[in-house]
ROGU-440510 format. One line per field, with one value per residue (C-alpha): residue in one letter; residue number from 0; z, y, x. Coordinates in steps of 0.05 Angstrom, whole numbers, plus 5000, padded with zeros to 4 digits. Layout:
ROGU-440510
type: a | ... $
seq: NUM | ... $
zz: Z | ... $
yy: Y | ... $
xx: X | ... $
end
This chain:
ROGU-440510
type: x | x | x | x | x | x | x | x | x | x | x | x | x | x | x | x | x | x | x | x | x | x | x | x | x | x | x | x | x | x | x | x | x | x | x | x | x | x | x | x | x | x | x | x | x | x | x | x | x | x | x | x | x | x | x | x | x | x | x | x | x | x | x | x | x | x | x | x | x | x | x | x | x | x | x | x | x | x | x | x | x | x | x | x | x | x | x | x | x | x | x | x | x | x | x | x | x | x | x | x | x | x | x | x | x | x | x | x | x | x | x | x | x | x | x | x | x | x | x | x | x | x | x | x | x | x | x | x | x | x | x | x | x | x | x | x | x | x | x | x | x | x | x | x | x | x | x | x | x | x | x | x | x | x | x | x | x | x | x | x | x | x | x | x | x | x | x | x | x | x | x | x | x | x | x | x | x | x | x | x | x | x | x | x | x | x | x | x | x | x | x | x | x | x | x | x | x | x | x | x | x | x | x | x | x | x | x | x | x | x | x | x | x | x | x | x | x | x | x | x | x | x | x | x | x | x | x | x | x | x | x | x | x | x | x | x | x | x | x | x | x | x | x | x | x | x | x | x | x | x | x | x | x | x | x | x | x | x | x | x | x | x | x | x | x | x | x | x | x | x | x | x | x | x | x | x | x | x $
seq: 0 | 1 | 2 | 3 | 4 | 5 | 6 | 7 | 8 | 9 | 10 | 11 | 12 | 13 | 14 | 15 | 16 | 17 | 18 | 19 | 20 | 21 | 22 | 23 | 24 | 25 | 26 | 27 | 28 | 29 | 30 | 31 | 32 | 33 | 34 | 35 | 36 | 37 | 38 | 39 | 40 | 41 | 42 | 43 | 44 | 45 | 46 | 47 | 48 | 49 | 50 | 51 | 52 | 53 | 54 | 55 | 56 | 57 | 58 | 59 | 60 | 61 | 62 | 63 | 64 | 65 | 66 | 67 | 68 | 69 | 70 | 71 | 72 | 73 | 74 | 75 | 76 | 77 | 78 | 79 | 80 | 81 | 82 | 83 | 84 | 85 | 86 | 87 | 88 | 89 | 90 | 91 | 92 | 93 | 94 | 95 | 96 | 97 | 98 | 99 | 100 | 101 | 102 | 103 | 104 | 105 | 106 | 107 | 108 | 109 | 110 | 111 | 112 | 113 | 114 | 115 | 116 | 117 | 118 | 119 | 120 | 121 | 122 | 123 | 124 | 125 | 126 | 127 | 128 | 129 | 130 | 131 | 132 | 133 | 134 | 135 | 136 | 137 | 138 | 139 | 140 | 141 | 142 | 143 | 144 | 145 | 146 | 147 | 148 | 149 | 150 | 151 | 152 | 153 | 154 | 155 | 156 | 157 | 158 | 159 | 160 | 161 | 162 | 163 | 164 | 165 | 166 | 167 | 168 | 169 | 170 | 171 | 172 | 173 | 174 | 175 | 176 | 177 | 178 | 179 | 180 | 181 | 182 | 183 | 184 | 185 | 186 | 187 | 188 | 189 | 190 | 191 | 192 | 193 | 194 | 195 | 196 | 197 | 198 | 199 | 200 | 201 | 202 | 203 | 204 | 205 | 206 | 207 | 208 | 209 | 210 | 211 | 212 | 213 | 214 | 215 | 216 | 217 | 218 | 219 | 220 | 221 | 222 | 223 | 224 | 225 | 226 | 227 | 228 | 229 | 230 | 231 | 232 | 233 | 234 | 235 | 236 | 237 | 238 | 239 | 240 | 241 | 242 | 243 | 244 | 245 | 246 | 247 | 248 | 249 | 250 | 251 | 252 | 253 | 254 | 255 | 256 | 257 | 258 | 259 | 260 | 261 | 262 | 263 | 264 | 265 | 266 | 267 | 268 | 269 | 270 | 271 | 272 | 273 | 274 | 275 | 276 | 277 $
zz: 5000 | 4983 | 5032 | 5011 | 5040 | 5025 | 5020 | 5007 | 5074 | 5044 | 4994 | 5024 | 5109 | 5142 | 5197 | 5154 | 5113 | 5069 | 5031 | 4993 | 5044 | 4999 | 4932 | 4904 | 4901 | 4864 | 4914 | 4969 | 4931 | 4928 | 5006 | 5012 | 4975 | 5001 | 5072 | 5044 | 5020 | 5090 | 5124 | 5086 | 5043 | 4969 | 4941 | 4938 | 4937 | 4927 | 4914 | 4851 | 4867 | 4831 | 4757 | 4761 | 4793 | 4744 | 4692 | 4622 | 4653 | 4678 | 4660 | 4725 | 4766 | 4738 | 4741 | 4822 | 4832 | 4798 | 4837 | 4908 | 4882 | 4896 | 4861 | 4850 | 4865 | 4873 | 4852 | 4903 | 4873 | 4900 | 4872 | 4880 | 4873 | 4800 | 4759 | 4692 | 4734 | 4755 | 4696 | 4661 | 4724 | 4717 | 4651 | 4672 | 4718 | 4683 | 4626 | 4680 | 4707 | 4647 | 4634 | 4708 | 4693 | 4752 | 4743 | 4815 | 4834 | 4886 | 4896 | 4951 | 4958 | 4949 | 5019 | 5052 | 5090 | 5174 | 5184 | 5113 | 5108 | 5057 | 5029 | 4964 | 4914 | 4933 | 4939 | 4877 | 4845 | 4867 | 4842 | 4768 | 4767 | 4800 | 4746 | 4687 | 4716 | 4734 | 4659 | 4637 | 4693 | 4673 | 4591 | 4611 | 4655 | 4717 | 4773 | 4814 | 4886 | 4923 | 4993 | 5047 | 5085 | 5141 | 5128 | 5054 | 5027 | 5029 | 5111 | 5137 | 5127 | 5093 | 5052 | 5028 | 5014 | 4982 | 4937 | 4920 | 4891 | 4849 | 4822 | 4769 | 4786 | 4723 | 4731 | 4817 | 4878 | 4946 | 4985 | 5075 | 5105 | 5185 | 5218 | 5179 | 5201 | 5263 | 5264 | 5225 | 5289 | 5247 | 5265 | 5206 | 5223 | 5210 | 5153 | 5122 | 5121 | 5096 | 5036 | 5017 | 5018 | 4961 | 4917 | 4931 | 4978 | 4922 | 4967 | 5033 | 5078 | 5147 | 5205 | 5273 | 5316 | 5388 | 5432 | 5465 | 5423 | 5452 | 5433 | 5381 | 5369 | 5327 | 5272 | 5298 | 5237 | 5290 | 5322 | 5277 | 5306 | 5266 | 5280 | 5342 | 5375 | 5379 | 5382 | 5317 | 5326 | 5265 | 5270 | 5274 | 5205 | 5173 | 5194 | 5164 | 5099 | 5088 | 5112 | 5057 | 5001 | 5003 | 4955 | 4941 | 4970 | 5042 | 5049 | 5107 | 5117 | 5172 | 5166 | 5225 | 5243 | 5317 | 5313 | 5232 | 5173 | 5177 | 5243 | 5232 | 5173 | 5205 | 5274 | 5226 | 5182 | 5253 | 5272 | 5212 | 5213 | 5286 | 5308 | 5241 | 5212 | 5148 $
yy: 5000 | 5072 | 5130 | 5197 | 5257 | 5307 | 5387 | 5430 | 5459 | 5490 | 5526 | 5551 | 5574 | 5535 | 5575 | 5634 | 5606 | 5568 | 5635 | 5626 | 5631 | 5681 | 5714 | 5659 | 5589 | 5564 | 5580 | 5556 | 5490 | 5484 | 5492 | 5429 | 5383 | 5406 | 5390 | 5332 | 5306 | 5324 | 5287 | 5224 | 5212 | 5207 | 5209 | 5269 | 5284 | 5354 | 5386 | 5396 | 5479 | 5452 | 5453 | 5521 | 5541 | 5500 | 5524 | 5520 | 5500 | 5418 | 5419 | 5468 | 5422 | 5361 | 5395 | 5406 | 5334 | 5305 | 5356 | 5334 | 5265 | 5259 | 5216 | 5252 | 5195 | 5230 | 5292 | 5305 | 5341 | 5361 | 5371 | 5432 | 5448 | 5472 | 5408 | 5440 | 5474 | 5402 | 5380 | 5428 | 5425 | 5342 | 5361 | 5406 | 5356 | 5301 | 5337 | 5357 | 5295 | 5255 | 5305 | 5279 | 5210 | 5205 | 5155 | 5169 | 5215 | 5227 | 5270 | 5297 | 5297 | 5371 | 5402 | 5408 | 5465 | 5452 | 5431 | 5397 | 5332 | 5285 | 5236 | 5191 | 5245 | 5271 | 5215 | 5197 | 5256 | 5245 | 5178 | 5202 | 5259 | 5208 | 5154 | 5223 | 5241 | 5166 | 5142 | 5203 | 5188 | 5114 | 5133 | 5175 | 5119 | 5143 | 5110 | 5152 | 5145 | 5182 | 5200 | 5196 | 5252 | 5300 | 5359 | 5329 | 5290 | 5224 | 5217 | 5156 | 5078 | 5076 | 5135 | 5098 | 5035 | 5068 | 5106 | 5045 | 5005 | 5062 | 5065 | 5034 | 4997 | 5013 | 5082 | 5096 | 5072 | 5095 | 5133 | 5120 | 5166 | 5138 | 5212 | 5221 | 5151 | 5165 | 5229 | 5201 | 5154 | 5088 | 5044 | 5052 | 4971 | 4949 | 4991 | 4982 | 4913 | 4902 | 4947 | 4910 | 4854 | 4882 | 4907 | 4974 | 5005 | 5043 | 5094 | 5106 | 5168 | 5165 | 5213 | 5208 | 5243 | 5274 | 5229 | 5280 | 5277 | 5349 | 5383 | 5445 | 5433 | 5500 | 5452 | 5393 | 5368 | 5413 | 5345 | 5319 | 5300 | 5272 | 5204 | 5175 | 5235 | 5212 | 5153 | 5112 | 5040 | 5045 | 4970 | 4943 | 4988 | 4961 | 4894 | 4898 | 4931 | 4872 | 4816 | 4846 | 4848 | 4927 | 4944 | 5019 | 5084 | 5102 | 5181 | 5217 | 5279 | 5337 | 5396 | 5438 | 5436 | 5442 | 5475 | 5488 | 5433 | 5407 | 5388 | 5348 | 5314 | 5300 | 5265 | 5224 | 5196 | 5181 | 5140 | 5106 | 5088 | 5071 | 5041 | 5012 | 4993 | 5020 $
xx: 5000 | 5015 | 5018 | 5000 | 4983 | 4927 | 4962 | 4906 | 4916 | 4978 | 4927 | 4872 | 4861 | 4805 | 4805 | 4791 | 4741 | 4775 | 4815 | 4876 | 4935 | 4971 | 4974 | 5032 | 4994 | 5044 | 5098 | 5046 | 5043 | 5119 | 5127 | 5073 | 5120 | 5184 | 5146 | 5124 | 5185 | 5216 | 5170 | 5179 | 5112 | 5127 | 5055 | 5008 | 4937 | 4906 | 4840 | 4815 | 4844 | 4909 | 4876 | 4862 | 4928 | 4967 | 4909 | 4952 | 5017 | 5012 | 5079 | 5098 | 5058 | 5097 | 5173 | 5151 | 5124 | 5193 | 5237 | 5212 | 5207 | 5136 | 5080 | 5014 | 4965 | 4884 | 4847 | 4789 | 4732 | 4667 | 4586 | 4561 | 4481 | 4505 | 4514 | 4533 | 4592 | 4609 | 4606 | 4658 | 4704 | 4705 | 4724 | 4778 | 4803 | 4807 | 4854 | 4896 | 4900 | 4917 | 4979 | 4997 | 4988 | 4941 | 4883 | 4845 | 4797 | 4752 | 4675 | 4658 | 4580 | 4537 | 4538 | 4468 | 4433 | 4440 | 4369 | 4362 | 4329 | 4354 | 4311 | 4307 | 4302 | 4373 | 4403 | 4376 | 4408 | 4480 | 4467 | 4452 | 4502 | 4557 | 4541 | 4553 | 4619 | 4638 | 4623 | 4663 | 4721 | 4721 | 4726 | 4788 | 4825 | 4811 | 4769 | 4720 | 4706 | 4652 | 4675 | 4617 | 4622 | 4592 | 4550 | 4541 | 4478 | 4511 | 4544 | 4510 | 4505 | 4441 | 4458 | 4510 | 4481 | 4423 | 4474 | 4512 | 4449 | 4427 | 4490 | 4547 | 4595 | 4636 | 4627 | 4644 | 4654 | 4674 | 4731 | 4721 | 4754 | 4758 | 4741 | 4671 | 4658 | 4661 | 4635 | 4575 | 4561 | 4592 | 4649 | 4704 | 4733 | 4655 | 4649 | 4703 | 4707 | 4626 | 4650 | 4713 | 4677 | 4619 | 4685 | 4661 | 4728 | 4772 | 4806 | 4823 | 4833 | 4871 | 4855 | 4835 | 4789 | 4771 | 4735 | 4692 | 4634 | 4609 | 4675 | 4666 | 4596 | 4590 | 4630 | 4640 | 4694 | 4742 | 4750 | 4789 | 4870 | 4940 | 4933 | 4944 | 4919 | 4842 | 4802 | 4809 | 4837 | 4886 | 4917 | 4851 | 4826 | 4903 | 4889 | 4816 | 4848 | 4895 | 4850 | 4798 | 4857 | 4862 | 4921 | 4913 | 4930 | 4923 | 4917 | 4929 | 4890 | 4876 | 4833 | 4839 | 4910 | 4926 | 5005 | 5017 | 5017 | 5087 | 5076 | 5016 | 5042 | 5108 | 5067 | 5023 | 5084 | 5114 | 5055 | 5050 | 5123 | 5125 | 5057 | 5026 | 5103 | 5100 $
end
């Protein structure tokens, strides 16, 4: 298995509502792969911000990547409640993509109003519009993986398993991420092994979590810790992983950093290396 790490938080400030951190992206970009490199990860993934940064120049983004010696392994893209827009930005991503040589991508469900209820008929359009982008993804060589997720129409079990039986498999499957799983009130061990065993698991995100379930309740994803800091039983998701044949890309992530990026990055590698042995 692959480890990557996720370095949007290099590009844009979530504690300032998700602005650019400067007015030199590409220099911002830079910094996250000579951190990267430092830390000792040697694949990369990054939000789907990099196509428009790199917007007529993939070649920029590759001479970087080669430099720091780092393999570009997922593009994570998102649904908005504008499909058309979706549409043109899948498009956008998956030229980029192909000029990386980078066949995985994942979709982050459309984000849904505090109180919102979600019933069939939203589900039932991420389905359709996950199938269009999925079909397109698949043409292009690339695999899709929707990423359950809180806050989002798809978060829970039977969200999920709704979404999977109105979908393709050709065209996308899923991305767990262990933090939304528990956050979501799920146990990531149980869930991920049920969907390695339907063929559905094509990516996997890494982070851990706060036990306290009342801590920051004005946004609760403030929970989420470098691993080994929280709650999630990361031997017993590995050993699920391998036991189900998992061969693919585990991706660390952390929005929310407690002390800067570098830091985080560098105590999660640590873990990994130490704890899980790899």
């Amino acid at each position: 298995m692959k480890i990557a790490y996720t370095a949007w938080t290099w590009l844009q400030d979530e504690y300032n509502g998700w602005a650019p951190m400067s007015d030199k992206p590409k220099r911002d970009f830079e910094a996250s792969l000579r951190d990267l490199h430092a830390c000792g990860y040697r694949c990369l993934e990054d939000f789907n911000i990099v196509a428009d940064i790199f917007d007529g120049c993939p070649e920029e983004f590759a001479a970087l990547t080669r430099k720091y010696d780092i393999e570009f392994v997922n593009l994570y893209h998102y649904l908005t409640a504008d499909f058309e827009y979706d549409r043109k930005k899948t498009e956008q991503c998956i030229a980029f993509m192909k000029a990386q040589g980078t066949t995985q991508m994942n979709l982050e469900p459309p984000r849904k109003a505090p109180d919102q209820v979600i019933g069939e008929k939203e589900l039932d359009e991420v389905a359709r519009h996950c199938d269009i982008l999925g079909e397109m993804c698949r043409d292009a060589g690339i695999s899709l993986a929707l990423h359950p997720h809180w806050g989002t129409y798809v978060e829970r079990e039977d969200q999920i398993d709704y979404f999977l039986a109105h979908t393709r498999r050709d065209c996308v499957g899923l991305c767990l991420d262990t933090a939304h799983t528990v956050l979501c009130g799920m146990d990531p061990e149980k869930l991920f092994a049920k969907y390695l065993a339907q063929g559905v698991l094509r990516y996997v995100h890494f982070k851990d979590i706060d036990p306290d379930p009342a801590a920051h309740p004005e946004y609760p994803p403030r929970r989420f810790r470098a691993l080994g800091q929280g709650t999630v039983n990361f031997p017993g998701v590995l050993r699920v992983l391998r036991a189900g044949g998992y061969d693919n890309v585990i991706c660390v992530e952390l929005d929310f950093n407690r002390v800067n990026n570098y830091e985080s990055a560098y105590t999660s590698r640590k873990y990994i290396y130490d704890v899980l042995g790899m």
